[in-house]
C-alpha atoms as an extended CHARMM CRD file, in Angstrom:
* protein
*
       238  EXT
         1         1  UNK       CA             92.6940000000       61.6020000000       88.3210000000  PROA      1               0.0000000000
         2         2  UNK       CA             89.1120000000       61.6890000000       87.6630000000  PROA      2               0.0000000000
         3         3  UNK       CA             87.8010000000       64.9490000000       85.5440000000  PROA      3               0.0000000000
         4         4  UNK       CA             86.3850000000       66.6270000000       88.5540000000  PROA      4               0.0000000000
         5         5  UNK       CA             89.5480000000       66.3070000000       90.9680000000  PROA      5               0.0000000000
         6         6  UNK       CA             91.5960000000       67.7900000000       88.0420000000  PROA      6               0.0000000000
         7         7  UNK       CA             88.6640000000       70.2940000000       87.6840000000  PROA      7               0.0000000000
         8         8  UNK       CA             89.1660000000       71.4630000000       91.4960000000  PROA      8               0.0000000000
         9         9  UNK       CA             93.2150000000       71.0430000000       91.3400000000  PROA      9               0.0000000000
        10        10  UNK       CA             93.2220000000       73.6470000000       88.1990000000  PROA      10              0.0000000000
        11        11  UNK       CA             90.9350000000       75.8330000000       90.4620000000  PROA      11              0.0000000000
        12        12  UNK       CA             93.3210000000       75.8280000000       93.2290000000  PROA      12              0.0000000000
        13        13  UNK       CA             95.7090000000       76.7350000000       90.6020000000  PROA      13              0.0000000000
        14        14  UNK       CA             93.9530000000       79.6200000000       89.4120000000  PROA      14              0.0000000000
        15        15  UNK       CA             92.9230000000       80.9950000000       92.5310000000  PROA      15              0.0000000000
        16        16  UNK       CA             96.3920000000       81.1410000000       93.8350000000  PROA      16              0.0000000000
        17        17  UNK       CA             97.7090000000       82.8740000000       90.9620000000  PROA      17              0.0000000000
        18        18  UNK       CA             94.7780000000       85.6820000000       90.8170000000  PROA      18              0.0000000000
        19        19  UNK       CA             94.7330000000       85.6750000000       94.9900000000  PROA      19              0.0000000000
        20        20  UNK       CA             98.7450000000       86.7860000000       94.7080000000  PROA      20              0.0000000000
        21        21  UNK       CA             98.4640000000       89.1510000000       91.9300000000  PROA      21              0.0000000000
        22        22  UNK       CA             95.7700000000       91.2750000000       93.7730000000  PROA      22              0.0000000000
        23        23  UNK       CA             97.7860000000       91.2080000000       96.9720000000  PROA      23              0.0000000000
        24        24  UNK       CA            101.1670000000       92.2630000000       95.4890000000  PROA      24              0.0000000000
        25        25  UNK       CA             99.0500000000       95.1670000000       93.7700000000  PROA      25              0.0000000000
        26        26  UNK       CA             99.3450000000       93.5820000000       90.2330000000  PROA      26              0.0000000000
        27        27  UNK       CA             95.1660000000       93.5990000000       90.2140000000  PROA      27              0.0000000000
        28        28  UNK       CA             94.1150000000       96.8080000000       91.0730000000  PROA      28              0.0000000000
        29        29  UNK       CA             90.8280000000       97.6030000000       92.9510000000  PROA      29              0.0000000000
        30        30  UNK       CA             87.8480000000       98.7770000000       89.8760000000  PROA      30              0.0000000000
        31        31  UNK       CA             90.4090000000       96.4760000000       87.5580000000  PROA      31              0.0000000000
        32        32  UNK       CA             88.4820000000       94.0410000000       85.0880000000  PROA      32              0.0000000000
        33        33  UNK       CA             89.7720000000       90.6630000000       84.8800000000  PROA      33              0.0000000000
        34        34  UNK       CA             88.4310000000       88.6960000000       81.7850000000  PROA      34              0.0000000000
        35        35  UNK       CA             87.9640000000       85.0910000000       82.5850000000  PROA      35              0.0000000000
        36        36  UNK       CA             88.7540000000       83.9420000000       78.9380000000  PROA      36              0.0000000000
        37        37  UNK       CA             92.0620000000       85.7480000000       78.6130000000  PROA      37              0.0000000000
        38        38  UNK       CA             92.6020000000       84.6470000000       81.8890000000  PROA      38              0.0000000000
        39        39  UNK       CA             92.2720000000       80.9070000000       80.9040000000  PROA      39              0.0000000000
        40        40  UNK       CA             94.2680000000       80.9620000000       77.7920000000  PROA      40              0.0000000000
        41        41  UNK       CA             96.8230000000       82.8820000000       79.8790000000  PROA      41              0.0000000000
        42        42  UNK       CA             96.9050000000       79.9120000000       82.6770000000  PROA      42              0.0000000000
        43        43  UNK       CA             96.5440000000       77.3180000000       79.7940000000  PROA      43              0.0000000000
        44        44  UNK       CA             93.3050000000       76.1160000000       81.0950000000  PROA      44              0.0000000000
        45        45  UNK       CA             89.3790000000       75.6880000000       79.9040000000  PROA      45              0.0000000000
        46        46  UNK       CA             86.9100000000       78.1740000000       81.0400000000  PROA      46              0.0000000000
        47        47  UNK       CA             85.5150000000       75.9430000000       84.1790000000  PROA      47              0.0000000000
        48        48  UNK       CA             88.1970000000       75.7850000000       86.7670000000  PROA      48              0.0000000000
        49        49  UNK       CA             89.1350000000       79.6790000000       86.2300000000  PROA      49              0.0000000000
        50        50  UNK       CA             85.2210000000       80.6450000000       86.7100000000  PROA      50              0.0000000000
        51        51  UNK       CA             85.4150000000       78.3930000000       89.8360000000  PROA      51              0.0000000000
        52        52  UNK       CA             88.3660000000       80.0050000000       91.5120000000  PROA      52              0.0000000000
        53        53  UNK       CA             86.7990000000       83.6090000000       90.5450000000  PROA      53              0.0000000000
        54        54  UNK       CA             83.7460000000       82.9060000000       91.8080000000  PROA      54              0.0000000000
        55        55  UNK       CA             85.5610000000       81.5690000000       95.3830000000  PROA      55              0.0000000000
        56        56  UNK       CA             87.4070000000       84.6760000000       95.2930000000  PROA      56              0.0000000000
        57        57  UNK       CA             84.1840000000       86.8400000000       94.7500000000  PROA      57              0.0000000000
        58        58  UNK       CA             82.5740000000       85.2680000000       97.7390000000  PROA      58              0.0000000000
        59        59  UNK       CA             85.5750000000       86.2100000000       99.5800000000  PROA      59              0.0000000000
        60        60  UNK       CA             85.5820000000       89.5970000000       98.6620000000  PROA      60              0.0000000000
        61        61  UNK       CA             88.2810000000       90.2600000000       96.5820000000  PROA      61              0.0000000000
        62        62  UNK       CA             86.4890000000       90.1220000000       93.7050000000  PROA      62              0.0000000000
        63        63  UNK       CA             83.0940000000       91.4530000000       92.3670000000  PROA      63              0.0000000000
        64        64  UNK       CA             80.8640000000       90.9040000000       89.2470000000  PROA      64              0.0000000000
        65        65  UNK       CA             77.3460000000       91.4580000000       87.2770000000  PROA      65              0.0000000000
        66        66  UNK       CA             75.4030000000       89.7500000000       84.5280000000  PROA      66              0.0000000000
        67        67  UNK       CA             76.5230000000       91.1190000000       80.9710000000  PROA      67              0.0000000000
        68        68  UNK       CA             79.4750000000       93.6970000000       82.4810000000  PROA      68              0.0000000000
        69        69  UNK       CA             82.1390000000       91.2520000000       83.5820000000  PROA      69              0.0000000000
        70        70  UNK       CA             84.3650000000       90.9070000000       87.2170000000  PROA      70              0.0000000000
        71        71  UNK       CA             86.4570000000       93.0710000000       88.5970000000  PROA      71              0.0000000000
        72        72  UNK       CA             88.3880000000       93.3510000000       92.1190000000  PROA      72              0.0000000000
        73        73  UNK       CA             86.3580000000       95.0220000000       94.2860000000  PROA      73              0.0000000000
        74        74  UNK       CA             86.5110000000       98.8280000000       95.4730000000  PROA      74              0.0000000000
        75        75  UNK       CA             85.2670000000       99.0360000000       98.6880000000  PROA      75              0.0000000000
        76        76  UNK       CA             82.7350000000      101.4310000000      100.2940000000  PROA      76              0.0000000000
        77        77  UNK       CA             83.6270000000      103.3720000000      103.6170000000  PROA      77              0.0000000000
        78        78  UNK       CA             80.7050000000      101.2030000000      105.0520000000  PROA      78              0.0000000000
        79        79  UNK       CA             82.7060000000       97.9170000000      104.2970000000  PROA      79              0.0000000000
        80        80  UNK       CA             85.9770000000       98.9790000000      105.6960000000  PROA      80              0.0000000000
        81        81  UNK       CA             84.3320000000       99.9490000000      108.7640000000  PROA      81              0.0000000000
        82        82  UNK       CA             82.4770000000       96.8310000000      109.1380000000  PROA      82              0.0000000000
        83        83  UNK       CA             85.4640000000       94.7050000000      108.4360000000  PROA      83              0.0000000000
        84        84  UNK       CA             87.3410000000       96.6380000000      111.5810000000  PROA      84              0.0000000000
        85        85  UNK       CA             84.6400000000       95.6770000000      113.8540000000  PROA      85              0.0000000000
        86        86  UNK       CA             84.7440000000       92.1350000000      112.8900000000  PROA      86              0.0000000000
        87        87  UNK       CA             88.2620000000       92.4970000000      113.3010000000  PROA      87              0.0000000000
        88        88  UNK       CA             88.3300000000       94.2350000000      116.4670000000  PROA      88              0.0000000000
        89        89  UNK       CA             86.2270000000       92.0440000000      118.3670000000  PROA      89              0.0000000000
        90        90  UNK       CA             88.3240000000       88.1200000000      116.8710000000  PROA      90              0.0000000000
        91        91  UNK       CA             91.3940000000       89.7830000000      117.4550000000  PROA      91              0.0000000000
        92        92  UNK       CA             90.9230000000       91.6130000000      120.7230000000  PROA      92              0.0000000000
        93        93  UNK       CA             89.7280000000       88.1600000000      122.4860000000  PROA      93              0.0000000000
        94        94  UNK       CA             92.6840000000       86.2550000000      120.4290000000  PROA      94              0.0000000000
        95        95  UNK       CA             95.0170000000       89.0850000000      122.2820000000  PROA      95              0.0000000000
        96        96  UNK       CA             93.2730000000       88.1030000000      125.9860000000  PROA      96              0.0000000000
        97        97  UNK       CA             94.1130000000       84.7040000000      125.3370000000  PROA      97              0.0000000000
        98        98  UNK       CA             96.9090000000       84.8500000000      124.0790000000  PROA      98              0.0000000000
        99        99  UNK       CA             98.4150000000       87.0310000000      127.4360000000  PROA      99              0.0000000000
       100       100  UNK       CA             97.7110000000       83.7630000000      129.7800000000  PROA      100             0.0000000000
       101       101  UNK       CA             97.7420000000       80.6540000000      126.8570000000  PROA      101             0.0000000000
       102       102  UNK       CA            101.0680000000       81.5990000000      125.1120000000  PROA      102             0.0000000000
       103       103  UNK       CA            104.0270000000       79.4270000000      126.3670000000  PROA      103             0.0000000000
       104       104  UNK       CA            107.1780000000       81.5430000000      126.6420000000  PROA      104             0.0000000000
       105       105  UNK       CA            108.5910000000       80.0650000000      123.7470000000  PROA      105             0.0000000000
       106       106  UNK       CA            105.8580000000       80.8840000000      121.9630000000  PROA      106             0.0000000000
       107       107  UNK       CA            105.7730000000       84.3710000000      122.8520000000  PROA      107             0.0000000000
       108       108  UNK       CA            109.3990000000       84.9700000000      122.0040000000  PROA      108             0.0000000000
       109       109  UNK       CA            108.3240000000       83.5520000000      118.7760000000  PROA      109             0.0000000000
       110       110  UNK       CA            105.8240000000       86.5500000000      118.5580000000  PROA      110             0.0000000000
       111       111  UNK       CA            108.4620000000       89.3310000000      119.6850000000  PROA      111             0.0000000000
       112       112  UNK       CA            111.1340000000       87.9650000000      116.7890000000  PROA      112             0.0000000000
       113       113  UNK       CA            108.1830000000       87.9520000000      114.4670000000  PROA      113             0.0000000000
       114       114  UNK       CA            107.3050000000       91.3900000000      115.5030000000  PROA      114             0.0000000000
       115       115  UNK       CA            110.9410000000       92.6590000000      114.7610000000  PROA      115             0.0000000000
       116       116  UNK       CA            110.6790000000       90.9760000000      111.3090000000  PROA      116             0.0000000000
       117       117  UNK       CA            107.4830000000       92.5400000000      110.4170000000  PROA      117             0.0000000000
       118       118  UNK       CA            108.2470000000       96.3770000000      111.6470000000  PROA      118             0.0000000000
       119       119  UNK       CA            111.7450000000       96.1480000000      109.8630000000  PROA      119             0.0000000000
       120       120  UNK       CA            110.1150000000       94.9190000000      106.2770000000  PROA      120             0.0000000000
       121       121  UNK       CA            107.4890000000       98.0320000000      106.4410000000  PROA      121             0.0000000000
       122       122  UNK       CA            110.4900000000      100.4930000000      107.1420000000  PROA      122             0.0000000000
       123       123  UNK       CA            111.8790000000       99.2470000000      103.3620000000  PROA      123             0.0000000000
       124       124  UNK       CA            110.4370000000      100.9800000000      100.5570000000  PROA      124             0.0000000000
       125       125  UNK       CA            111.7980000000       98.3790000000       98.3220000000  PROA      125             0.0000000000
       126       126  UNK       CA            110.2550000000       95.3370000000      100.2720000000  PROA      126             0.0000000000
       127       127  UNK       CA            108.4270000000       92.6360000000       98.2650000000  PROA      127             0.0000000000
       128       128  UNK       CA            105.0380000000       93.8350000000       98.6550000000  PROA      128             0.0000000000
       129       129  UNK       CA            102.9940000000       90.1960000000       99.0820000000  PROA      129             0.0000000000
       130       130  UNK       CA            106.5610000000       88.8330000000      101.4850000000  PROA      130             0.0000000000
       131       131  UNK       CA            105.4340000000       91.9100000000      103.5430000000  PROA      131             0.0000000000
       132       132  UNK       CA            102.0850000000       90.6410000000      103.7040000000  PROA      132             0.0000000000
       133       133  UNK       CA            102.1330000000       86.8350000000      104.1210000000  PROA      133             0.0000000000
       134       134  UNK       CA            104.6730000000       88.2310000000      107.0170000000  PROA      134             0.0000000000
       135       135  UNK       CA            101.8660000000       90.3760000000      108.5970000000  PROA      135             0.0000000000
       136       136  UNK       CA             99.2970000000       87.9110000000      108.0940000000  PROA      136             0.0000000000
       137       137  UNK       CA            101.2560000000       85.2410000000      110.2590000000  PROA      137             0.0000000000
       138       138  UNK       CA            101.9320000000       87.3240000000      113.1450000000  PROA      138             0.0000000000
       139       139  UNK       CA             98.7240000000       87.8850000000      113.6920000000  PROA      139             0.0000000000
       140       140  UNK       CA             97.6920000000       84.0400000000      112.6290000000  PROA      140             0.0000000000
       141       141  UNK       CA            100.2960000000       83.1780000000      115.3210000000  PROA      141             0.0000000000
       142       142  UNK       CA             98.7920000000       84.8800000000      118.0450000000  PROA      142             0.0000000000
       143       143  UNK       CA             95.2260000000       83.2930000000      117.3480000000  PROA      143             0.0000000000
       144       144  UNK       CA             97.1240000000       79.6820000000      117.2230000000  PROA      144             0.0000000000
       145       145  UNK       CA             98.9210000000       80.4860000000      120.2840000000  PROA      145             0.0000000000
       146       146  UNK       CA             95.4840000000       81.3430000000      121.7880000000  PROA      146             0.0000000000
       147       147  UNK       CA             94.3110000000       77.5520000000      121.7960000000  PROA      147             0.0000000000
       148       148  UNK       CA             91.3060000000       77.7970000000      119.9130000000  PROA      148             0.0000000000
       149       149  UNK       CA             91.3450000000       77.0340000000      116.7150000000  PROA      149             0.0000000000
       150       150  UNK       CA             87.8050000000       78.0490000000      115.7410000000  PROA      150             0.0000000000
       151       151  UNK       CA             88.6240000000       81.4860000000      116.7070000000  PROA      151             0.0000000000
       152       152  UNK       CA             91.7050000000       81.2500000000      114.8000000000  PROA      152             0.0000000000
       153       153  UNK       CA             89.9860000000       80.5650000000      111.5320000000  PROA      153             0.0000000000
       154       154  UNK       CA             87.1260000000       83.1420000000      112.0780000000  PROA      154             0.0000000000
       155       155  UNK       CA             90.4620000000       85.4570000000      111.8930000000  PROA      155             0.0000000000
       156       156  UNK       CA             92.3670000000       84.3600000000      109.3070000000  PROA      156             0.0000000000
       157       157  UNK       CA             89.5670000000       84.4620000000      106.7470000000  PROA      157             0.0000000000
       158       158  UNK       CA             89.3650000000       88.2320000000      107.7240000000  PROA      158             0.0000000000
       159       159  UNK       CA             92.9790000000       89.3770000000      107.1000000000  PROA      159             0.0000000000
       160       160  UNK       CA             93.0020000000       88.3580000000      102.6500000000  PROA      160             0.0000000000
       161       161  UNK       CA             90.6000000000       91.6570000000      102.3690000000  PROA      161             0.0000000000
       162       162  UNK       CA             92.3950000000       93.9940000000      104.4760000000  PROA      162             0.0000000000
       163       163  UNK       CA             96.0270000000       92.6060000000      102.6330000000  PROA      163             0.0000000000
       164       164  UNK       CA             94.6480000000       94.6730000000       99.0990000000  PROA      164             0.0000000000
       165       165  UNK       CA             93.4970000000       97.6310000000      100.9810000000  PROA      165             0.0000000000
       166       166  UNK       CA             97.2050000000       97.5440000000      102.5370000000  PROA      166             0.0000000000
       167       167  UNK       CA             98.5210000000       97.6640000000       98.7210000000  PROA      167             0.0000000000
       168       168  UNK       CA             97.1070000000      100.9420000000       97.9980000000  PROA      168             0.0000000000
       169       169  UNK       CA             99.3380000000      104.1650000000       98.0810000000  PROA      169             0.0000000000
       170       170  UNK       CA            102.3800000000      102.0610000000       99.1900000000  PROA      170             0.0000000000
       171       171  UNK       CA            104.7180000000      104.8390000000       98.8240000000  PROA      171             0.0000000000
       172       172  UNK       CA            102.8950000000      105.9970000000      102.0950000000  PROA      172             0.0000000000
       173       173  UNK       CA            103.1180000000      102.9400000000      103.9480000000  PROA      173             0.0000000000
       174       174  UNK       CA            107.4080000000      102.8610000000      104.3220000000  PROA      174             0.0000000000
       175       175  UNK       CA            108.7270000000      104.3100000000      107.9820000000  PROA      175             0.0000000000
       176       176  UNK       CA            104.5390000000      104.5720000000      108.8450000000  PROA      176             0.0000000000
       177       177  UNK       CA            104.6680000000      102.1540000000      111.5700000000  PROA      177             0.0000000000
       178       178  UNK       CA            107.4320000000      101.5660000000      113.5110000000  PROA      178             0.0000000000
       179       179  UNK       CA            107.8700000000       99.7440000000      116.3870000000  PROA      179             0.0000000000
       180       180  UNK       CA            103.8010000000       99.0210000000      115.8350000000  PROA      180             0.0000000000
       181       181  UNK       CA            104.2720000000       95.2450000000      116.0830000000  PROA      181             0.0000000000
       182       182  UNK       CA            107.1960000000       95.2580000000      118.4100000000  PROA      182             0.0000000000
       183       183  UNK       CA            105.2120000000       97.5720000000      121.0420000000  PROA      183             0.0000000000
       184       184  UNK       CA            102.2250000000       95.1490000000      120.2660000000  PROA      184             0.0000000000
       185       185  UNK       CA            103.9580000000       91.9600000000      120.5330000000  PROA      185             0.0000000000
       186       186  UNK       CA            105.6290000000       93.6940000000      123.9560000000  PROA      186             0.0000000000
       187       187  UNK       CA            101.9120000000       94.0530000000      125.1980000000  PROA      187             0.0000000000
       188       188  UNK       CA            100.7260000000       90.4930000000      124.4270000000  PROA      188             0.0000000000
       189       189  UNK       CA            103.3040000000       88.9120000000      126.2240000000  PROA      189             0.0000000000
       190       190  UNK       CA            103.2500000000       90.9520000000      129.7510000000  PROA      190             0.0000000000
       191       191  UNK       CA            100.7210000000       88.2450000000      130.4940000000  PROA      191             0.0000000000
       192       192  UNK       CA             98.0540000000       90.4180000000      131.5820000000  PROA      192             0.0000000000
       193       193  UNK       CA             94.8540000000       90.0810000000      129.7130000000  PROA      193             0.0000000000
       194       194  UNK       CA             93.4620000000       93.5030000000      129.7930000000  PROA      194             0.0000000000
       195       195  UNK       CA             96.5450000000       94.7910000000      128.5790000000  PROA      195             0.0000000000
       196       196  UNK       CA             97.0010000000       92.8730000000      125.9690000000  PROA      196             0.0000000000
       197       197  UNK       CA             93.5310000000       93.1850000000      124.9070000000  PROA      197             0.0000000000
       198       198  UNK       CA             93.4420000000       96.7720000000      124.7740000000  PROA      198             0.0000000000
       199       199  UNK       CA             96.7790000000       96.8990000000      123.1090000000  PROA      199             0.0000000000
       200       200  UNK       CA             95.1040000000       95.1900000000      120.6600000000  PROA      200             0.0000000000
       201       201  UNK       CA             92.1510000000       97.3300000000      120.3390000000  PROA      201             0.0000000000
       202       202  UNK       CA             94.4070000000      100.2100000000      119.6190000000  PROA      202             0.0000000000
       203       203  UNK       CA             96.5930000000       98.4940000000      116.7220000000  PROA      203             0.0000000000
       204       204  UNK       CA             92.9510000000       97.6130000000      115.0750000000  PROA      204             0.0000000000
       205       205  UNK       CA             91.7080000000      101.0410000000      115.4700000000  PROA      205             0.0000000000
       206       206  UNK       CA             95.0850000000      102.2700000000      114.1150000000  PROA      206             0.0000000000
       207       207  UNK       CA             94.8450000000      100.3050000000      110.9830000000  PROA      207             0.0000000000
       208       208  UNK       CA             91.3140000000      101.1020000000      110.2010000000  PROA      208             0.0000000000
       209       209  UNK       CA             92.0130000000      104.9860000000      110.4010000000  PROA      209             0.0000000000
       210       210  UNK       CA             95.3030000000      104.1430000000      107.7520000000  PROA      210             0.0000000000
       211       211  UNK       CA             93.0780000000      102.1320000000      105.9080000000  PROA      211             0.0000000000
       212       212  UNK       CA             90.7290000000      104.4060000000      105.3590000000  PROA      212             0.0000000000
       213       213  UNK       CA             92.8560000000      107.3140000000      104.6970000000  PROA      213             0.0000000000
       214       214  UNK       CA             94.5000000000      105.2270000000      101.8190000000  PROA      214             0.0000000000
       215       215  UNK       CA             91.3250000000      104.6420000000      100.1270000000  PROA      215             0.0000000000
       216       216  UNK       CA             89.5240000000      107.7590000000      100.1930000000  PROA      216             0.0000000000
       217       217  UNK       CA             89.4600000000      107.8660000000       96.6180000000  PROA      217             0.0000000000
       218       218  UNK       CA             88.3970000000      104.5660000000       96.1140000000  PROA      218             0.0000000000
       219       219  UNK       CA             85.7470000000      105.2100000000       98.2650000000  PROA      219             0.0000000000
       220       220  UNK       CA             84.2070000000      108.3540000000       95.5240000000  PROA      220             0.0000000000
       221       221  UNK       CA             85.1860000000      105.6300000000       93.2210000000  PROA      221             0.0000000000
       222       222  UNK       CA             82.8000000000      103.0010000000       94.5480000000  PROA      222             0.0000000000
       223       223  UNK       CA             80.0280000000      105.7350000000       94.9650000000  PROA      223             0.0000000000
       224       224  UNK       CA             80.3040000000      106.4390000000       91.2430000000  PROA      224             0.0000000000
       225       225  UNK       CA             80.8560000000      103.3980000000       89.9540000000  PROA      225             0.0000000000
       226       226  UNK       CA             79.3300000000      100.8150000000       92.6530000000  PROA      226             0.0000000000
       227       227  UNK       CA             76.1430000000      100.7250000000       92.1860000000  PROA      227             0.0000000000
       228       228  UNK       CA             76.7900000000       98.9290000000       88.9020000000  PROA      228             0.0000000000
       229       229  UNK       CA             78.1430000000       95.9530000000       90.5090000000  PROA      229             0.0000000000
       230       230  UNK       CA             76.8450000000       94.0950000000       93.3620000000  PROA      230             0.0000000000
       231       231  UNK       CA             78.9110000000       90.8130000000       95.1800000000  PROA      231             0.0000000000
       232       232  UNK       CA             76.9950000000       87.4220000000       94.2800000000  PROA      232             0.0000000000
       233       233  UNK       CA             76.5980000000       84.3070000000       96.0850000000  PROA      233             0.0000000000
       234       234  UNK       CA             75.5970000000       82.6040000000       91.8320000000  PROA      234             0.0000000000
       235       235  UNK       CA             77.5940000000       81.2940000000       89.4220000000  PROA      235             0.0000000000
       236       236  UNK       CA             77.9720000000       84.0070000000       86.1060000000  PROA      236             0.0000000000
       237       237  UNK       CA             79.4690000000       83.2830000000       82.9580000000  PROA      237             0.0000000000
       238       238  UNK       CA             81.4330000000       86.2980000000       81.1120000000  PROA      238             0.0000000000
């Protein structure tokens, strides 16, 4: 293996590790992560863990400045809001096609799926990240099942943000929802289009309004402490 392919494997590595800990809540949002303890933690050199924080940065999760270190990001009202309307407008048209693309095996699929997800948010006790890799492939399935795959990326790289807002006040979150994804599933697979659409609308809108209600504080966090950081696009060193 030549010293760059290692390089990139040991990035993988790292971002895998840090990607799960912030979506099972171990990372908190305004937490500082210190890429040196962070390699001697993950028994690597300082290269490969600046690589996968920086990937993770661009992403979102994470944010940084010169001389004050990384942290994972707290989020402003403003990018919540924008992230819905991205959201909205992939997943409403995945919804459409899904109504008249699905096969009927492939919506059944959706409707177990559905049962699985609504009974895991019901349980307190649930493995936090099971209940979101869960989440994230119901709605991943529905943008496969739709039969275009470049819509079906656009939407997947949206749902790794939302998954740490989801980890916030998770006492709240148990019994909250449902039948949400069984009614949803219900409305994607009546084969009508405009149903299925709006249904969709609705379960976005839905989210947003829990999502921001769960990070209020956060959000007089970010005001306070924001304007210190700012998301970068440029390699740092810490």
């Amino acid at each position: 293996m030549t010293e760059a392919a290692e390089t990139s494997s040991l990035a993988g590595e790292a971002y895998s590790i840090v990607r799960q800990r912030i979506l099972r809540g171990e990372l908190t949002m305004g937490q500082v992560i210190s890429r040196r303890k962070l390699a001697t933690e993950l028994g690597m050199s300082f290269l490969p863990v600046s690589e996968a924080l920086l990937r993770l940065e661009f992403e979102g999760l994470l944010e940084s400045r010169p001389r004050a270190g990384t942290r994972v990001r707290i989020p402003t009202i403003q990018d919540v809001q924008g992230h819905y309307i991205v959201r909205e407008a992939l997943e409403v048209q995945s919804a459409r096609l899904f109504a008249t693309a699905a096969t009927p095996e492939e919506k059944n699929e959706l409707q177990r799926l559905a049962v699985r997800v609504d009974a895991m948010a019901a349980q307190p006790e649930a493995d936090r990240y099971h209940y979101l890799s869960l989440h994230e492939k119901l709605h991943r399935r529905v943008a496969e099942c739709a039969k275009c795959p470049t819509l079906s990326d656009a939407i997947e790289k949206t749902h790794a943000l939302a998954s740490t807002w989801m980890c916030v006040a998770r006492q709240s979150f148990a019994g909250e929802l449902r039948r949400t994804h069984q009614d949803l599933a219900d409305a994607l697979c009546s084969g009508n289009p405009d149903t299925a659409g709006l249904a969709m609308r609705k379960h976005i809108l839905a989210s947003l309004e829990r999502a921001s209600e769960r990070l209020k504080p956060y959000f007089q966090l970010s005001k306070v402490r924001g304007a210190t950081y700012a998301r970068s696009g440029t390699r740092r060193s810490a």
